[in-house]
C-alpha positions, 0 to 999 in steps of 0.5 A, spaced: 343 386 036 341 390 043 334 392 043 334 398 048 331 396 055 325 403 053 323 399 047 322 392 050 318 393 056 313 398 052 312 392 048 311 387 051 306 391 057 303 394 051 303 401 053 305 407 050 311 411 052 309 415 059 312 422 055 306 421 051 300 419 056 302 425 060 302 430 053 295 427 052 292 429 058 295 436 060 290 438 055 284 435 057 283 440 064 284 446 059 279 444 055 274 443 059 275 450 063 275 453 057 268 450 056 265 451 063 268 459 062 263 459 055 258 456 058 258 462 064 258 467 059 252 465 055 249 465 062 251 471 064 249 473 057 241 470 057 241 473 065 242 481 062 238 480 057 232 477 061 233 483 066 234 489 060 227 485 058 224 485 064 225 492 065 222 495 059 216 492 060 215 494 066 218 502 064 212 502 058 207 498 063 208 503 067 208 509 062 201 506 059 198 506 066 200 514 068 197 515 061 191 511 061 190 515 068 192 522 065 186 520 060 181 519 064 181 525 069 183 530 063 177 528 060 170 531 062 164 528 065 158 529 063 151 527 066 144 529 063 140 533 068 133 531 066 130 526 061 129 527 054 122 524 051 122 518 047 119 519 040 114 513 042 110 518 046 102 520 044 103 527 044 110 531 043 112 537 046 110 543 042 115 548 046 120 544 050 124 548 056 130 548 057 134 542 062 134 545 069 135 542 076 130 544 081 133 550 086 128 549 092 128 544 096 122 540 096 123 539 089 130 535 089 129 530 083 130 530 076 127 534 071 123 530 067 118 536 063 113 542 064 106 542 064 106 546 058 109 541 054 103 536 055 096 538 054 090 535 058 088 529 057 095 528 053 102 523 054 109 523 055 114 517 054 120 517 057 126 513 058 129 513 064 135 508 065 134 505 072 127 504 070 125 503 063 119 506 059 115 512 064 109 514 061 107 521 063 100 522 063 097 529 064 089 527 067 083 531 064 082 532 073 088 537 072 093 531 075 099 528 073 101 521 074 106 516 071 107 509 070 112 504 068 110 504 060 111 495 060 106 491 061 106 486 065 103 481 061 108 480 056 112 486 057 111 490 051 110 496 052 104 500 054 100 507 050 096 512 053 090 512 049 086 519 049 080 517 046 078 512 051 082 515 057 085 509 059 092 505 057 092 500 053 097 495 050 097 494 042 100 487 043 095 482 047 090 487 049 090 489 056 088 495 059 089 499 065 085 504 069 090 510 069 085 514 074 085 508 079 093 507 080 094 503 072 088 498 075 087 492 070 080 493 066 081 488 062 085 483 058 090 478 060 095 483 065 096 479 072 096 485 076 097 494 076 103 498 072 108 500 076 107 508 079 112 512 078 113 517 084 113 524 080 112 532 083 109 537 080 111 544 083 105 549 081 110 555 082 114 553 076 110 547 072 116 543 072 115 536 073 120 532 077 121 524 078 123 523 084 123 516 085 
C-alpha cells in the first residue's frame, strides 16, 4: 500500500496543508480594514456631531446677548430729581410742591424741598443715597441747616427736638448744638455731626443739596 508523498510529509512535519494556511489568512487583512473603516466613521460621526453642537451653542448664545442688549437700551431710565422726605421726620410737609430741578445757574444741585413745607423751628429728614439720614432744620433765626441725622457715637439716628431747640439722639443720649455747627453739648458723641452743604434760593424758596 503507497501512502501519497502530500500526506506523509504533512504528518510527519505536523503542519497542515499549505492551501488551508493561505485561506486562513486571506481573511484576516480584510477584517481588519473593515474594522479601521468602522472605526473612521464612528469618528467622523462624533466629530459632526461635536460641531453641530458647537454650533448651536453659539447660534442661541449669540441670540440671548442681542436680546439681553435689545432689552437693556428698549427700557426706560429713570432718576428722581429731588429727595422724597422720610416718614422719621419732626415735622411733615403740609403742601409739598412738585420735584423740580433748578433753572439758574447758581442753584445747580438737587432739589431737596420748599421752605414752606417746613415752619419755623421745625425739621425734615431725608434719605439721600451717597449720604444717609439728612435732618433738614429750618432755625427760629430764619436760616436753613442740615446735617447727617447719624450720631457719631453709636450711629442711631438722630431727632431734631423743637422744644429744646437742639438735636438730640434717643438711644444714649447725646446731644448736639444745631446753631453752632451740630456741636456736642452733651452726651457720650466723641465729635460734631456732619454738615451737609444745602442752598436756599429766596426767589423760589427752594432748598437745594449741593453737596
Amino acid at each position: 500500500m503507497r501512502v501519497p508523498r502530500e500526506t506523509a510529509s504533512s504528518v510527519f512535519m505536523g503542519q497542515p496543508k499549505v492551501p488551508v494556511l493561505l485561506s486562513r489568512a486571506a481573511f484576516r487583512p480584510n477584517a481588519d480594514a473593515r474594522r479601521v473603516g468602522e472605526k473612521r466613521t464612528q469618528l467622523q460621526q462624533g466629530r459632526r456631531k461635536f460641531l453641530q453642537t458647537m454650533v448651536g451653542f453659539a447660534a442661541v448664545s449669540v441670540t440671548g446677548l442681542w436680546l439681553l442688549k435689545f432689552a437693556s437700551t428698549s427700557s426706560p431710565q429713570s432718576s428722581p430729581s429731588s429727595l422724597q422726605p422720610s416718614s422719621s421726620g419732626s415735622q411733615s410737609p403740609s403742601n409739598p410742591q412738585p420735584a423740580t430741578t433748578p433753572t439758574t445757574g447758581s442753584y445747580n444741585g438737587q432739589l431737596l424741598t420748599n421752605a414752606a413745607n417746613i415752619p419755623s423751628n421745625q425739621s425734615l429728614t431725608f434719605n439721600d443715597p451717597a449720604v444717609g439720614p439728612i435732618v433738614l432744620i429750618h432755625l427760629d433765626n430764619g436760616q436753613f441747616v442740615a446735617y447727617s441725622a447719624i450720631c457719631t457715637h453709636a450711629g442711631c439716628e438722630v431727632q431734631f427736638d423743637p422744644s429744646a431747640r437742639d438735636i438730640a439722639c434717643p438711644c444714649h443720649g447725646a446731644v448736639y448744638d444745631p446753631y453752632n455747627n451740630a456741636q456736642v453739648l452733651g452726651g457720650p458723641a466723641p465729635y460734631p455731626l456732619q454738615r451737609i452743604p444745602i442752598q436756599f434760593d429766596p426767589s423760589t424758596g427752594n432748598i437745594y443739596l449741593t453737596g
